[in-house]
Phi, psi and omega in degrees: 000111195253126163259170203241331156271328178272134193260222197247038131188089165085187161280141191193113179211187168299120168280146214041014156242047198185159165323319167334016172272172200280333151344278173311341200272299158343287193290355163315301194276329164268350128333311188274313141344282184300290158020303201258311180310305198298358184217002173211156174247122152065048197284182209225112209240127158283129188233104190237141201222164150289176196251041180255137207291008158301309196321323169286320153003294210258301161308313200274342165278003178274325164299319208272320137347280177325293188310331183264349159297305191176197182282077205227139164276140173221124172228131191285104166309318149101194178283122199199142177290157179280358162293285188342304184314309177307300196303312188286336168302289177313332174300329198267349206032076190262113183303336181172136183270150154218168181245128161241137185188147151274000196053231178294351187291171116025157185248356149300327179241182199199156169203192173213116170266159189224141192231148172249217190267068103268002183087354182285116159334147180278166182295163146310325192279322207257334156295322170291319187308328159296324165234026124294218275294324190299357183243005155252034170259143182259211201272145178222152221212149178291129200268329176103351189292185160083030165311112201261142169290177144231184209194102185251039183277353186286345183286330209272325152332291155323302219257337163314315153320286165275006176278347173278006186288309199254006155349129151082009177233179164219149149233059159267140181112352184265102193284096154285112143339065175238128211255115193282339166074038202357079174217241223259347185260011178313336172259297190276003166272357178275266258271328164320280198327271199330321193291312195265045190023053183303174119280091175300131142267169186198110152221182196068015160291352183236088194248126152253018175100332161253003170258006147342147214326062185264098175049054196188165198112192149334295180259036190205083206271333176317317190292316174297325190272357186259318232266329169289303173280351171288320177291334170071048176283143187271004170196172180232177154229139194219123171261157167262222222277298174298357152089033186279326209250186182216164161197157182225146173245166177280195159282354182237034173090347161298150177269147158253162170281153187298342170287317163329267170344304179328306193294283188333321178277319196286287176339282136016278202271347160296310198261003169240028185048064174212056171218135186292100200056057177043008197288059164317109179310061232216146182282182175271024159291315206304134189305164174306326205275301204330315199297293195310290177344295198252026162254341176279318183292326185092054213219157169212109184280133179258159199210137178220154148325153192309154192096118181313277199334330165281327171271019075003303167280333186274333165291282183324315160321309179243017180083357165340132149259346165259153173144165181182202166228174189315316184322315191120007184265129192218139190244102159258106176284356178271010157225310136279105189278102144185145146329114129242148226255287179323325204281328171305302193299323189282345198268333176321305197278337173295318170264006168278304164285347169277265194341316168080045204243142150238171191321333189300350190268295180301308181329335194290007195288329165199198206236116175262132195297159155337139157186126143282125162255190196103164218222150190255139154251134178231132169304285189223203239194026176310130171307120179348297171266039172239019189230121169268010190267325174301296167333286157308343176266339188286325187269349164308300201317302176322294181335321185253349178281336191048269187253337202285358162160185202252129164221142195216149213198073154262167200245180182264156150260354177225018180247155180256077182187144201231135196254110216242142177215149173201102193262174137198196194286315221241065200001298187296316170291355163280286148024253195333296204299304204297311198296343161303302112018236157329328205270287168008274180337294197265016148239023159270273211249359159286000000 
């Protein structure tokens, strides 16, 4: 089912230089209307944003949308991370969420994501469908419609939630680093931190609407790891900008990685018999060791295409409580079925203090293997096994790595470039194979 606006989370672009407009949003938002109308009366629709000064825009042309479908309640959640959003739907017994957020991007684009009333990413099958309607709307002009209620019950909802995670613990006396990436979580992971007398540093708290992860965040792990050792701290923690996601640093400022992160919970969670058929859930980025780790462990990692939202389905499909991906977005579905960045940190930190460990300790939970990336631009998108030249190296390769590593060979879905991985035991022998590879790639598809 190929879609034309929606990627592998939700919609996104530069705003007003890109479908991102306020235009668009408007034919969205009565899209998603007609969409919902067709299976509910009088449905109950959640507006939840990021701190980028689009974002209210972006709301009210998207209510007015709404408005012009039909008879729908819509209430402004006002700026809330987006696990939050997944949560106050359930709470509210709410028909359906929505977010506008870019995440980790730039505070130039904006988007928009959908949760349905389980707190769950929409199906793929229910994304095309939105848009057949959304290509028989023509162009809208602002209407003046779309009165919204508001409800600033949602941090409190959220943060009711997670506080039963660190029941019976403190972290006082625990220097923490925590960096807001001045976005959606700049109010509730300080005050969740604060409630349990963490010792905060706090940066990324003052989004003035255009400094969203502008050189801070998630995706900017330098800036945290200097905030640690400058500060002698025993850890940092860092969100991006909706806050789905996590990343942690050590006490002397290493970053771990996200399989890492993968490991520590799932073992963990092996030994206190609370991982569900022993299974972790993780895409086909995640290093070779995640495997090896939790087959040592007694454990087995299942692997989907890349995007929480498939690990996800694959959980929910069998009943899973863990997963995530490399990125830092992590699923305890026994409290949230969505990537959450907080939900991450507390149980990261719950085990720190039953341990009496710090990460510089804990990290040691597995060994990551060797791996090369790198990425080709190919003129066009031929199916793989339709290049017998690709084929063939691909099947040398398996053939010669066997248990000893891994190769993964995909095209982007919104880039004109295919994308090359390659692990094993041994450097110099990943090397060889990935320039192997690639010499392949690129007399095939440049």
């Amino acid at each position: 089912m190929k879609r034309k606006y929606f990627g592998t989370d939700g919609i996104r672009g530069e705003y007003e230089n890109s479908i991102m407009t306020n235009s668009f949003s408007r034919r969205l938002g009565k899209a998603v209307g007609q969409w919902i109308l067709e299976s509910k009366t009088n449905p109950k629709v959640v507006i939840g944003r990021d701190t980028r000064e689009s974002g209210i825009l972006i709301c009210r042309a998207f209510a007015e949308g709404l408005s012009v479908a039909g008879n729908l309640n819509v209430v402004d959640l006002g700026i809330l991370p987006t696990p939050a959003v997944a949560v106050y739907v359930r709470n509210i017994s709410a028909d359906l969420g929505v977010v506008i957020t870019a995440s980790h991007n730039p505070a130039k684009d904006n988007g928009i994501k959908f949760f349905d009333s389980r707190g769950v990413k929409l199906r793929d099958s229910v994304e095309v469908r939105i848009e057949e309607i959304l290509e028989t709307i023509q162009k809208m002009d602002a209407v003046g419609r779309g009165n919204l209620q508001t409800s600033e019950e949602g941090a409190g909802a959220y943060l009711n939630l997670l506080q039963p995670i660190l029941q019976g613990y403190s972290l006082r006396g625990v220097k923490i680093v925590l960096d807001a990436s001045h976005g959606a979580t700049f109010k509730t992971s300080t005050a969740l931190l604060n409630y349990f007398d963490a010792d905060l540093i706090i940066a990324g708290n003052n989004p003035n609407g255009r400094n969203i992860n502008e050189g801070i965040g998630s995706q900017h792990p330098e800036h945290l790891a200097s905030l640690v050792k400058s500060n002698a701290a025993h850890l940092g923690i860092a969100h991006d900008g909706d806050g789905d996601r996590v990343l942690f640093c050590d006490e002397n400022g290493d970053v771990l990685h996200g399989d890492v992160l993968l490991a520590l919970l799932a073992k963990h969670a092996l030994e206190v018999g609370n991982l569900v058929k022993n299974t972790l859930v993780a895409t086909v980025q995640s290093n070779l060791g995640l495997d090896r780790a939790l087959e040592a462990a007694g454990g087995r990692l299942i692997r989907t295409p890349i995007g929480d939202r498939y690990v996800l389905n694959e959980m929910l499909k069998f009943g899973y409580n863990l997963g995530g991906e490399s990125s830092g977005h992590i699923i305890y579905a026994d409290v949230n079925p969505t990537g959450d960045g907080l939900l991450a940190a507390l149980l990261v930190l719950k085990i720190m203090l039953k341990a009496q460990k710090p990460l510089s300790e804990l990290k040691h939970c597995m060994l990551l293997m060797p791996q090369m990336t790198g990425a080709v631009q190919v003129q066009q998108k031929p199916a793989l096994e339709t290049l017998p030249g690709i084929q063939s190296v691909l099947d040398n390769l398996k053939e010669e790595m066997g248990t000893k590593g891994r190769v993964l060979l995909r095209y982007s879905g919104t880039e004109p470039i295919i994308r090359l991985l390659i692990e094993g035991e041994d450097v110099d022998q990943v090397r060889d194979w990935y320039q192997t590879l690639e010499y392949e790639v690129k007399n095939q598809l440049s």
